[in-house]
C-alpha positions in Angstrom: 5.8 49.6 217.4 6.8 51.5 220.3 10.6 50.8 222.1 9.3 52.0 225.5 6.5 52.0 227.1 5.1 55.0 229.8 4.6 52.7 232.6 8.5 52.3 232.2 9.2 56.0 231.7 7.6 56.8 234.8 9.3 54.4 237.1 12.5 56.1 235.8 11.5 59.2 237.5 11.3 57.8 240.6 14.7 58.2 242.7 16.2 56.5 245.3 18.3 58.8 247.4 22.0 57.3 248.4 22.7 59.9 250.7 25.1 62.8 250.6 23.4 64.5 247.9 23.2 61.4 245.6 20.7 60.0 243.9 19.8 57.3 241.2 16.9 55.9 239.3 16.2 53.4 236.7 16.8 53.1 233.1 14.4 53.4 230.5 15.2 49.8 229.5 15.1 49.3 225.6 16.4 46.9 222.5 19.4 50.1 222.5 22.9 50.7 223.7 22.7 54.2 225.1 20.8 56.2 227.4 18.0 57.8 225.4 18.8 62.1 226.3 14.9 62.4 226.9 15.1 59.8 230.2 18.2 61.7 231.5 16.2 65.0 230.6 12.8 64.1 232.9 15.1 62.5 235.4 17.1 65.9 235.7 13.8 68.0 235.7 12.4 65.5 238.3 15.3 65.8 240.3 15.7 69.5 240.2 12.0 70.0 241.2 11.6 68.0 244.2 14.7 70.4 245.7 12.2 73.4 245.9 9.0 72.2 246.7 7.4 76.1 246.9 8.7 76.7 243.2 8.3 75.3 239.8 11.3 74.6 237.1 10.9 77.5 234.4 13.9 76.4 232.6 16.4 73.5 232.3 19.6 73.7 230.2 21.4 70.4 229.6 25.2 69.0 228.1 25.7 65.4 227.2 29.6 65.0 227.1 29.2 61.5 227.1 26.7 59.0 226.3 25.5 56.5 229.1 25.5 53.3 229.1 21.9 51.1 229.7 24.6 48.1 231.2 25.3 49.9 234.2 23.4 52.4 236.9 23.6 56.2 236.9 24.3 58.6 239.8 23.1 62.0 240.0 24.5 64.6 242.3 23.3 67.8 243.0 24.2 71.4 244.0 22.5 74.4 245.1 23.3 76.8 243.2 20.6 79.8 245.0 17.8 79.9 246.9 15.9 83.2 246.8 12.5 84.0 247.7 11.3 84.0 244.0 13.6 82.0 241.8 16.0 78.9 242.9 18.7 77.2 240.9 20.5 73.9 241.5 23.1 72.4 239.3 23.0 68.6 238.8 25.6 66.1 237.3 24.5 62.3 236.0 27.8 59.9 236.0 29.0 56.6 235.5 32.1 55.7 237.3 34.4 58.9 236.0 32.3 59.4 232.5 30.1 62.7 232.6 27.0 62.0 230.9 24.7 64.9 232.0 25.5 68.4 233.1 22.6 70.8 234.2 21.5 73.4 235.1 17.4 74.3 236.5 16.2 77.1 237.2 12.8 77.7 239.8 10.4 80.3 240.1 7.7 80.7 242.6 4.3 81.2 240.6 3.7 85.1 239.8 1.1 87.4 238.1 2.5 89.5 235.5 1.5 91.2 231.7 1.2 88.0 229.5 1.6 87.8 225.5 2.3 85.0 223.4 3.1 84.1 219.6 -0.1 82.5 217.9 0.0 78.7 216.8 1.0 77.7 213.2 -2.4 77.3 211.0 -1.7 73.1 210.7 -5.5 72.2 211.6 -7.0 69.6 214.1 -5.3 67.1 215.9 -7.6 64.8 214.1 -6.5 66.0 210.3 -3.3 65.0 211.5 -1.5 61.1 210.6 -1.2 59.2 213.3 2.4 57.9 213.4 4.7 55.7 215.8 7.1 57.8 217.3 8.7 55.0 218.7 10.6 56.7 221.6 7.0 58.4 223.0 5.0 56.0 224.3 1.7 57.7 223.5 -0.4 58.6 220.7 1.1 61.2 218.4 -0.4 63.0 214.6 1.9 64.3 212.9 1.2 67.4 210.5 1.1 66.3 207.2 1.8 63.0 207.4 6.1 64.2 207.3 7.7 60.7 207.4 11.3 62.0 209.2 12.7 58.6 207.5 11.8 59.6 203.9 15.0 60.3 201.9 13.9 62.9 199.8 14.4 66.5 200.4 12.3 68.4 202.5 11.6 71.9 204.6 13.1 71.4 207.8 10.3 71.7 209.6 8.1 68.7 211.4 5.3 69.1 213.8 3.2 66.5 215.6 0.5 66.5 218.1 0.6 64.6 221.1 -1.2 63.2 224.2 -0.7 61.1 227.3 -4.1 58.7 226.4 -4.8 58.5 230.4 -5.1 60.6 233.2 -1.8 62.3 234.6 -1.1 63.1 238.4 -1.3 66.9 238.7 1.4 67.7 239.3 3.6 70.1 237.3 7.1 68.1 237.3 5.3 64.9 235.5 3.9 66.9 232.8 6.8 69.2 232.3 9.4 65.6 232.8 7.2 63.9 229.8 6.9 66.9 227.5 11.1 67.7 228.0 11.3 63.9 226.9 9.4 64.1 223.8 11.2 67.3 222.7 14.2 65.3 222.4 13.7 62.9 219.4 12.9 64.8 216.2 14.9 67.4 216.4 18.2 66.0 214.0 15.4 64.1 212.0 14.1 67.5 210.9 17.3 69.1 210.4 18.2 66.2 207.9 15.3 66.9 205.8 16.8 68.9 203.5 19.7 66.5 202.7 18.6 64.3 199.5 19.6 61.0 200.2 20.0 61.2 204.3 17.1 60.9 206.8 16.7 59.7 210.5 17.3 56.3 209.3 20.7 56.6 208.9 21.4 57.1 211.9 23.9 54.4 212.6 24.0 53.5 209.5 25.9 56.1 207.5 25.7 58.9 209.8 26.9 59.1 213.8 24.6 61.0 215.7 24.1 62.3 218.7 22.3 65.2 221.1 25.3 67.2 222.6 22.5 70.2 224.3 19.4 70.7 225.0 17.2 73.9 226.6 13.5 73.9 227.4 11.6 76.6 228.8 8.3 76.4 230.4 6.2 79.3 229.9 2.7 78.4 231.2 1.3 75.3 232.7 -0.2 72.6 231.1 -1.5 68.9 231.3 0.4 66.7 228.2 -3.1 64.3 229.0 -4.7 67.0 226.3 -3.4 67.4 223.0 0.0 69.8 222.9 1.2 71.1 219.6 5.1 70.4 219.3 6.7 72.7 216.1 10.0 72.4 215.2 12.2 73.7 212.6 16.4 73.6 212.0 17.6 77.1 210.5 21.1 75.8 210.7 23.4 72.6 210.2 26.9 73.1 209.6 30.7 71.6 211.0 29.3 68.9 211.6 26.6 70.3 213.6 22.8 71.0 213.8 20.7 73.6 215.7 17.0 73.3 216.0 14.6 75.0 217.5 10.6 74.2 218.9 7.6 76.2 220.8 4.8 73.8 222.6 1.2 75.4 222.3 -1.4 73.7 224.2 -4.8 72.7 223.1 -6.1 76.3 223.3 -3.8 77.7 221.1 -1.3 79.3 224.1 2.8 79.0 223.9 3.7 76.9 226.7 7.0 75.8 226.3 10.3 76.5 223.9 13.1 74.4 223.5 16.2 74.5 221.4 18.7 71.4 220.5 22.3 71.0 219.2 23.4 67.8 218.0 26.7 66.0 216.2 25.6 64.5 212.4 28.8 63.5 210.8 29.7 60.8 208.8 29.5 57.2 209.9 33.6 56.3 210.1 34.6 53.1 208.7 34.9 49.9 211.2 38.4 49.9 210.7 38.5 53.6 212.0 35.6 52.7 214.7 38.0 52.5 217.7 39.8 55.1 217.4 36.8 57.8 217.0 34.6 55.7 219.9 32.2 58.2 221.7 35.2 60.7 220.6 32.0 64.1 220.7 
């Protein structure tokens, strides 16, 4: 069963201004201690977009120093960076009290014609050949390819891919669909990179291993609607100190690239409860 719901995620994206360049907007409220990085991801992109209204975000890159906290309200603040006539780029920090939990940066382009290319999908079939699967933290329907179960202890590629689809009509514009998509990108990414690990899997997360999303990028390509089917494909080339990197490309429906993203994350051993204070939030 899902922990959120969408009617939830998208009152999160809606900000109430505070005045001299601050802002702040709900929580995505959830049986969990933390601020989920995909909420503070939409809320950033949400944010950034509504500073330009003549351009679209192309790209946001994202730090999570700290984690937030669901017990107390988040400010945003934001800067501009440049305002040009084609591209734009603001700066935007999420707090609580003196804690940095967000650091990012957007940038805005106006919409342009250009040459075009674009990497083919992988062959993985229909969205219908696909498993359906609870994702828990996207609340809407999702296939995964193959039927991967990212809690399955036994080794594994590290590679996942799922399809995925907002199951009722969207607004049009740009920022919700790009705000949803950047939040689902930011779940499976040290799930797959623990595939390879006999023994370890997603669900030890808080159980024997401490995890957490220290970065994240996305890059939006093309537009698309996330209410038709998107292919997200992810792999990890790379976990080590301690540290994993993944990457993912987003093809829509008709086969075109419409986003990348890439994700570094902490995955270290869970330290005893006697050690627990002195390593608290210590990324």
């Amino acid at each position: 069963m899902g922990l959120v719901d969408l009617d939830g995620l998208l009152a999160c994206l809606e900000f109430e201004d505070l005045g001299e360049g601050r802002w702040t907007a709900p929580h995505l409220q959830m049986d969990y201690r933390r601020i989920f990085g995909g909420q503070l991801l939409a809320q950033a992109l949400v944010l950034a977009d509504a500073s330009a209204p003549n351009k679209t975000v192309r790209s946001l890159s994202c730090v999570f120093p700290r984690e937030g906290s669901l017990d107390e309200p988040l400010g945003y603040r934001m800067e501009t960076v440049h305002d040009g006539r084609s591209f734009a780029t603001r700066r935007i920090i999420g707090t609580q009290g003196d804690r940095v939990c967000l650091v990012a940066q957007a940038s805005l382009h106006v919409a342009e014609e250009g040459p075009e290319h674009g990497n083919p999908p992988p062959d993985v079939g229909r969205p219908e050949e696909a498993e359906p699967a609870d994702l828990s933290m996207v609340p809407w329907p999702c296939r995964v390819v193959g039927g991967v179960d990212l809690r399955d202890r036994s080794a594994g590629p590290a590679e996942f891919g799922f399809w995925t689809r907002v199951d009722r009509a969207l607004p049009d514009e740009d920022a919700i669909h790009q705000a949803l998509l950047a939040h689902a990108t930011d779940l499976t990414v040290i799930g797959t990179a623990l595939r390879p690990h006999e023994g370890l899997s997603q669900a030890d997360s808080t159980v024997r291993l401490a995890t957490a999303v220290t970065a994240h990028q996305i890059v939006f390509h093309r537009p698309f609607r996330l209410d038709d089917w998107c292919l997200i494909d992810q792999c990890s080339p790379v976990a080590a100190g301690a540290r994993a990197f993944g990457t993912g490309n987003v093809f829509d429906a008709l086969g075109r690239l419409v986003a990348s993203f890439t994700q570094e994350s902490m995955i270290r051993p869970l330290v005893p409860a006697e050690d627990h204070g002195r390593r608290e939030d210590s990324r």
